[in-house]
N, C-alpha and C positions, 0 to 999 in steps of 0.2 A: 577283929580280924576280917580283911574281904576275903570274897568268896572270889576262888578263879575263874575265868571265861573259859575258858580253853582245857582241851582233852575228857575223857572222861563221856559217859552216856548224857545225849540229850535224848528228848521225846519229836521226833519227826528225822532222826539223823538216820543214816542208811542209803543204802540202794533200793532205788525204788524197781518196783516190777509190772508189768503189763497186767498180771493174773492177779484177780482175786483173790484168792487167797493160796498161799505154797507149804508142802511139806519138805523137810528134808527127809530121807530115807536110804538105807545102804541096801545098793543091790551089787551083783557079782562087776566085775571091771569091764571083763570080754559084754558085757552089756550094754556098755553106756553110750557107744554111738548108734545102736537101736533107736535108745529111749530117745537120745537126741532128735534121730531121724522122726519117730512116731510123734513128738511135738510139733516139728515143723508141720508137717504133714497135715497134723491138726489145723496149724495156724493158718497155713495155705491153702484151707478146703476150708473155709468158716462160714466162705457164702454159699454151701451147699445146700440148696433146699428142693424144696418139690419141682422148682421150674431150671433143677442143673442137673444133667446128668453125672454117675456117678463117677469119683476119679481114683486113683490109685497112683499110690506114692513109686518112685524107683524102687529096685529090690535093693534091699541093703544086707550085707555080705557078713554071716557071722558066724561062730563056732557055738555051738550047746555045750552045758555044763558037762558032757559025754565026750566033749572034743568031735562033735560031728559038724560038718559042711552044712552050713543052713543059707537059705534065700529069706527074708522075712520081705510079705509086701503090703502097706497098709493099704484098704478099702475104706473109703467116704462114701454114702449114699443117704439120698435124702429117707425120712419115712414117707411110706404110701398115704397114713391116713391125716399126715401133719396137715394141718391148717390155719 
């Protein structure tokens, strides 16, 4: 009998990712264009170091598990004693 080529799990098949390594994880819904935002944020402040000053992300617009009005803003700064 041959073996088929096709369907089924191969070893290197997938989407590949920029990141090292990923979790998946269930967080609440009203959250996920936070998290979204605080990745970017990450991505786009990556050459933060001692000679950038620090930056901060737009506010991003969301509700707490309370149903409250929230502003979340991310902060990138370099460390003082990085070398």
């Amino acid at each position: 009998m041959e073996k088929k080529q096709h369907g089924g799990s191969r070893p290197g098949a997938g989407r590949k990712t920029k990141y090292e390594n990923t979790v998946v994880m269930r967080v609440p819904e009203k959250y996920r264009d936070a998290i979204k935002a605080l990745i970017t944020h990450l991505d786009e402040t990556d050459h933060v170091d001692k000679n950038y000053a620090a930056e901060e992300s737009k506010p991003v617009y969301m509700r707490s598990l309370k149903d409250k009005k929230q502003h979340i803003i991310f902060r990138t700064e370099p460390l003082k004693n990085e070398v």
